[in-house]
N, C-alpha and C positions, 0 to 999 in steps of 0.2 A: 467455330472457336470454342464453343462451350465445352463440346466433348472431349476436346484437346485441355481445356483448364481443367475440369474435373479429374481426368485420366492424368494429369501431371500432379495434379497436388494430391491424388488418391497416391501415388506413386513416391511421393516423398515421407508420408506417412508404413508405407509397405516395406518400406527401407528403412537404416538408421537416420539418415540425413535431416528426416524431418525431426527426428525427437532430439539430435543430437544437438541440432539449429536451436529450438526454444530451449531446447534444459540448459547448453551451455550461455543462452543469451539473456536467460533469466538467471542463470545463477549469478555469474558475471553483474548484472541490473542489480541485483540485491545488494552482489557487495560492495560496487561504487554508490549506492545511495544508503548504507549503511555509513561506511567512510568518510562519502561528503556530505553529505546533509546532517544525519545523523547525529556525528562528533562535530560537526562544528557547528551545530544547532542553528545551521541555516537553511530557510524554507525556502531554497534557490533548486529546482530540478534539470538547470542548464548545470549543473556541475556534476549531477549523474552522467548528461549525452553528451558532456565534453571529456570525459572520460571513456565513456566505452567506442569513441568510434571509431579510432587508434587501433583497438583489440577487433573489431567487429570485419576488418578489413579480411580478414581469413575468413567469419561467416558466410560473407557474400561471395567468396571465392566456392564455397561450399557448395552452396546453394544453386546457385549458378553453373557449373563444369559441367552438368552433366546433362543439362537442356539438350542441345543440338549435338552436341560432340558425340555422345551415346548413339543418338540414332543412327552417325554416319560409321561408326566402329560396329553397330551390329547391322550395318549394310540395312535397315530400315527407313532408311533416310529419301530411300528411290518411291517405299511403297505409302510413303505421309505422302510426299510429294504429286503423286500421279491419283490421291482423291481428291473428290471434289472442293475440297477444304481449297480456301488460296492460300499464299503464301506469307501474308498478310496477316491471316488469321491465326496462320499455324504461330507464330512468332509472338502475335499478341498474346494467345491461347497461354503458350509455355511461360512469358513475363508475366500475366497477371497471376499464374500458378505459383510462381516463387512470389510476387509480390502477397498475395493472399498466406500464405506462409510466414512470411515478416509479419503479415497484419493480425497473424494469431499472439506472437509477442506482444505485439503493441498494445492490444485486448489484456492481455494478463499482466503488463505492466502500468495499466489505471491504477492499479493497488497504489503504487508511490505515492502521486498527486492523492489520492484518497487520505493515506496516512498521514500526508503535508497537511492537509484543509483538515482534519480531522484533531490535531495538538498544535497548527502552527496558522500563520497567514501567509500564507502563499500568492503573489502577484499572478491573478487570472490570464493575464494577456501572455505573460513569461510562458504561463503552463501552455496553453494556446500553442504560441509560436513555436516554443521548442519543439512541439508535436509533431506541428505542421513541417517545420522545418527538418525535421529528421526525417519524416515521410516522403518529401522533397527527394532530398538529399540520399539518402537509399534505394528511393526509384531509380535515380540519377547511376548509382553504383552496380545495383543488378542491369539496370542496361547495357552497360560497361561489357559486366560479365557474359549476358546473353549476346553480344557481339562475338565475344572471345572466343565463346565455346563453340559460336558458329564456324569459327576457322580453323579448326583442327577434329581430327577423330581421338584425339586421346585427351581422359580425362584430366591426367594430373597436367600435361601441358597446360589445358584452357585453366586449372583451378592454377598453377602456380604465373602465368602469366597476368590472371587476373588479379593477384594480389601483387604480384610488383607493378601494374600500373594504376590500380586502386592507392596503393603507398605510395607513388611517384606523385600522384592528384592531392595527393594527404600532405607531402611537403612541398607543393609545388610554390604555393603561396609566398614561402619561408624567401622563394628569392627572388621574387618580385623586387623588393627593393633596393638590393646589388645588382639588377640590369637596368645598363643605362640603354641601350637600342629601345625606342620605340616601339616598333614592329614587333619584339621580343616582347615589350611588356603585354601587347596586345594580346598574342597569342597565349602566354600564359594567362593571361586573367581571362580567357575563354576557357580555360580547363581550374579555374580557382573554386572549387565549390566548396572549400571551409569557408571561405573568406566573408559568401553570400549567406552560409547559417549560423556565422554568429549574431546579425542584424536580427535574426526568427528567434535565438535564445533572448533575446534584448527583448523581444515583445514586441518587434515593429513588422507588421506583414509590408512589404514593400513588394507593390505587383510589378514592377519588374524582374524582383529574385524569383519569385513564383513563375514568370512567362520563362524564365533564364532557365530555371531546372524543366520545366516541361520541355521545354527546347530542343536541350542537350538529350533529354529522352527520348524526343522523338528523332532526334537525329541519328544515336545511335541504334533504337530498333530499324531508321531505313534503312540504314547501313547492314542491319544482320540480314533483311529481306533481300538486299541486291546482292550478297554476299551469296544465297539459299539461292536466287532465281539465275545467278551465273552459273551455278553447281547444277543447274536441272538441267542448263541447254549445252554440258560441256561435255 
């Protein structure tokens, strides 16, 4: 698994993908926390991450397409598969390579909270949460993605699939409260994952939203591995 993380995230950097990921995510970062914070001279950093994650839904589509999809478009998909690596690993390998990617962002966006505590007072537990809860919650996304891109050889499929179901997750919330079915509501508030990170902007860590997003993570990398290990024996 290591060799696979290294060689994926050396590979995002080799390409534009990786420079285009932080420069557009940081510039994007600057200018919602210029905006909200900024002009309305409030030390609140949930009005930065409730602004970009709307726009960020094409990053992760980004970031993500080209994991698994690549391999099986340049037919190297047969020669990951048949070394000793399992299938397991190869999977974790490639998610924690984008996720480490995202965690270069998050490294260079301490700046904000910095310039908050440094002319304002900033609520510790808010800074906290939001963090937690967008690292959460973006796990939760590139897993998404890394499924996606397991099901197809073509990139712009897995990246444009990935953002209309990432955008479907995004408004999916919205109509929870016009369905009267039961069963419906249930199902939807299993795919509600704004719903659970505004509780982490509030500054409340609640270890069920935390068990809730690990969850849904681990559910859909099994999903990418059975998806990969039906493809080896077909």
């Amino acid at each position: 698994m290591k060799a696979i993380f290294k060689k994926e995230f050396k590979n995002y950097f080799l390409s534009p993908v990786g420079y285009i990921f932080v420069g557009v995510f940081m510039a994007l970062a600057s200018m919602f926390f210029a905006s909200g914070i900024l002009s309305t001279q409030q030390a609140d950093i949930s009005l930065m991450f409730s602004d970009i994650n709307v726009i960020y839904l094409f990053l992760a589509s980004l970031l993500t397409m080209r994991l698994l999809a690549e391999e099986k478009n340049k037919k190297t998909d047969q020669l990951l598969l048949s070394s000793p690596v399992s299938i397991t690993e190869i999977v974790l390998g490639k998610y924690f390579a984008a996720m480490a990617v995202f965690g270069v962002t998050i490294l260079l966006s301490f700046i904000f909270p910095a310039i908050m505590f440094a002319f304002g007072e900033p609520s510790l537990s808010e800074v906290i949460g939001s963090y937690i809860g967008f690292v959460l919650l973006w796990g939760a996304f590139i897993s998404i993605g890394v499924f996606i891109s397991s099901l197809t050889e073509s990139q712009m499929i897995a990246g444009v699939f990935t953002f209309a179901s990432l955008l479907l997750i995004y408004f999916i919330s919205w109509f929870e409260a016009s369905v009267q079915n039961e069963l419906a509501k249930k199902v939807i508030d299993c795919f509600s994952l704004l719903s659970r990170y505004s509780e982490f902007q509030s500054g409340i860590l609640n270890i069920e939203n935390i068990i809730y997003y690990l969850s849904f993570i681990f559910v859909f990398l099994f999903l990418t591995v059975r998806v990969i290990d039906k493809r080896r024996y077909s």
